[in-house]
C-alpha positions as CSV (number, residue, x, y, z in Angstrom):
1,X,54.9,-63.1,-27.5
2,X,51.2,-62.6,-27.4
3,X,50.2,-65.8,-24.5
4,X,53.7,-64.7,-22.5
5,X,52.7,-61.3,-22.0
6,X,50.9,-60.4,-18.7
7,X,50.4,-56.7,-19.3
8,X,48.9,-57.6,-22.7
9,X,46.7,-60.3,-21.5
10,X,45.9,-57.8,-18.3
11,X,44.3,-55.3,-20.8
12,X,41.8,-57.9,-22.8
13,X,44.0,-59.1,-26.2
14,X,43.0,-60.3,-28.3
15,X,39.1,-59.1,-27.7
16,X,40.4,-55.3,-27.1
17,X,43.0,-55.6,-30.1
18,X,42.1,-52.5,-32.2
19,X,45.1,-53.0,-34.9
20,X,48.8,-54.9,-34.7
21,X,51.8,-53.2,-35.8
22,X,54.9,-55.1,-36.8
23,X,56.5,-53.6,-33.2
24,X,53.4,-52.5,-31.6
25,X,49.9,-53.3,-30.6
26,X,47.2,-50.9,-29.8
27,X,44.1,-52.1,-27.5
28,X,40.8,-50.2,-26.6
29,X,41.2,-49.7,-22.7
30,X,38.5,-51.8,-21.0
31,X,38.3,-49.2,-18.6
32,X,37.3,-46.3,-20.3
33,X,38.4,-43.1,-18.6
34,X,37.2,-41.3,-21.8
35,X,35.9,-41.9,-24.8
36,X,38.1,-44.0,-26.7
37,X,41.0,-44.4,-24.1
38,X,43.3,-46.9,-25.1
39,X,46.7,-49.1,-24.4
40,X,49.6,-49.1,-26.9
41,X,52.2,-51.7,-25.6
42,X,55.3,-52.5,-26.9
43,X,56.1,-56.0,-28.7
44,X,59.6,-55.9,-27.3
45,X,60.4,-58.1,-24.3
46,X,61.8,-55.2,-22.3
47,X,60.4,-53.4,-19.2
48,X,62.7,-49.9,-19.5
49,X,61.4,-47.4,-22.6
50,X,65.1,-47.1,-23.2
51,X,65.7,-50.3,-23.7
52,X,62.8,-50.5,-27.0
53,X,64.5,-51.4,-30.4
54,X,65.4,-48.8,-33.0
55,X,62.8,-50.8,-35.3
56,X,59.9,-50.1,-32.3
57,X,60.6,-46.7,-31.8
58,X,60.7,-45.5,-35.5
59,X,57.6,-47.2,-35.5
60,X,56.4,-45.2,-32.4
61,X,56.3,-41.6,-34.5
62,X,53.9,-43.4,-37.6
63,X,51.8,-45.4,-34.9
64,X,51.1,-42.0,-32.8
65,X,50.2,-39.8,-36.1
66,X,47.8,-42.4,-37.2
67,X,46.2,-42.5,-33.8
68,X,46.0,-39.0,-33.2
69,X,44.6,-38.6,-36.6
70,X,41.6,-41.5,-36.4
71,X,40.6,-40.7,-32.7
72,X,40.2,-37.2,-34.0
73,X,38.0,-37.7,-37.0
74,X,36.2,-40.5,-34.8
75,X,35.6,-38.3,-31.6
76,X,37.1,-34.6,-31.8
77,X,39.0,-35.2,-28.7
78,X,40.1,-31.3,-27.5
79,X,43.6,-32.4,-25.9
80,X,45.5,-36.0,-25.8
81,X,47.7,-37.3,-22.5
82,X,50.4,-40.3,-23.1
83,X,50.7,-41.8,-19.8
84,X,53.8,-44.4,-19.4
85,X,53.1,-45.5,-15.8
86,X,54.8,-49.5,-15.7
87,X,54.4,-49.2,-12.0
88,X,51.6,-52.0,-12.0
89,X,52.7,-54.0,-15.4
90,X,56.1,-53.3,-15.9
91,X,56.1,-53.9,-19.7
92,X,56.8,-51.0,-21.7
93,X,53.3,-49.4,-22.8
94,X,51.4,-46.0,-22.5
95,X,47.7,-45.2,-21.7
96,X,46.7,-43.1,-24.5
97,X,43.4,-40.8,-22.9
98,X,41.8,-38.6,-24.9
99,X,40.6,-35.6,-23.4
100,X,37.1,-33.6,-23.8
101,X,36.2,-30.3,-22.1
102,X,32.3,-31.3,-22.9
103,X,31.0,-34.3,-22.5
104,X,30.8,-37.4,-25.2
105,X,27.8,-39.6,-26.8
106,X,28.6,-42.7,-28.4
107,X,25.9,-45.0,-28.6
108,X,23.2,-43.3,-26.6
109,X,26.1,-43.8,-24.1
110,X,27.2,-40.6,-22.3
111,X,30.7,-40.6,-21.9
112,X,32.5,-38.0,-19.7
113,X,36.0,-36.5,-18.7
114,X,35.8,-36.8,-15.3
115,X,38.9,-35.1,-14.3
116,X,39.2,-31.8,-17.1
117,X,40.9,-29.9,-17.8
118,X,43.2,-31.5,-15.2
119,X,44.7,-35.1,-14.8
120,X,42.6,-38.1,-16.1
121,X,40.5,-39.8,-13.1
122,X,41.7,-43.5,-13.6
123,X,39.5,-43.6,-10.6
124,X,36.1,-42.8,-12.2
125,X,36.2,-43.9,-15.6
126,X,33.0,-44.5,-17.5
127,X,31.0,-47.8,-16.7
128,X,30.2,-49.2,-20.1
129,X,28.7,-53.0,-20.6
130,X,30.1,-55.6,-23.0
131,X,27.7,-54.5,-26.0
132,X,28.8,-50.7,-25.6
133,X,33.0,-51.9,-25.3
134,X,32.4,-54.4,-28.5
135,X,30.6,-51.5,-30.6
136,X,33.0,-48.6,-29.7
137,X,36.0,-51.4,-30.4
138,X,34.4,-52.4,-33.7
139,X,34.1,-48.7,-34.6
140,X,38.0,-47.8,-33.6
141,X,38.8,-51.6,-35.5
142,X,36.8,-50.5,-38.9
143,X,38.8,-47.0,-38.8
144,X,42.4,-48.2,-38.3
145,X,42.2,-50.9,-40.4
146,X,40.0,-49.1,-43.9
147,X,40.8,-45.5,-42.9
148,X,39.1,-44.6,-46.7
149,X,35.5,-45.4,-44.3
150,X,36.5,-41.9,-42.1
């Protein structure tokens, strides 16, 4: 499925792939509204959230605690937004923003939450270069796959 899929392809894989679940895969955002924004997007070759297998959504509830849990230990986010737009690219997916009422450092990088404590600004999100993306994508990798390392 992975070469078919626009949406997929549209948000870096396999260079932003942070970890591949059997129904699911999660990708760093390249545009990072916040620190450590990312893409989970369905495996299933469906474009309506209802129409996601059983198997993918029982998945959903495991994937979601294991974010929540890693992307607080790796950046103390102070709220979370799940944002299933599939206006642009139509395949089932959410934008997964984590939100901070003070701004972020991550690699002498200053990150910020451009639009708290309202809605995310997908319009000014944080200009990072290739280094920073690979580092903070390395980072997220190293946590979802050997969570003992947190």
């Amino acid at each position: 499925m992975a070469g078919e899929n626009k949406t997929l392809i549209k948000f870096g894989y396999p260079g932003s792939l942070i970890k591949e679940y059997k129904h699911w895969y999660l990708l760093l955002r390249p545009q990072q509204c916040t620190l450590g924004s990312l893409v989970l997007l369905c495996k299933d070759p469906v474009t309506r959230f209802s129409e996601i297998s059983a198997e993918s959504f029982q998945e959903y509830s495991a994937v979601i605690n294991e974010v929540e849990t890693h992307l607080s230990t790796l950046f103390k986010y102070d709220k979370i937004n799940y944002l299933m737009l599939m206006m642009v690219d139509p395949d089932v997916h959410f934008h997964i923003i984590p939100r901070y009422s003070t701004n972020k450092i991550f690699e002498n990088v200053e990150f910020i939450d451009a639009g708290w404590p309202a809605l995310p600004e997908f319009t000014k999100c944080n200009n990072i270069n290739e280094a920073i993306f690979n580092k903070l994508n390395e980072t997220m990798k190293n946590a979802f796959c050997n969570p003992d390392l947190l």
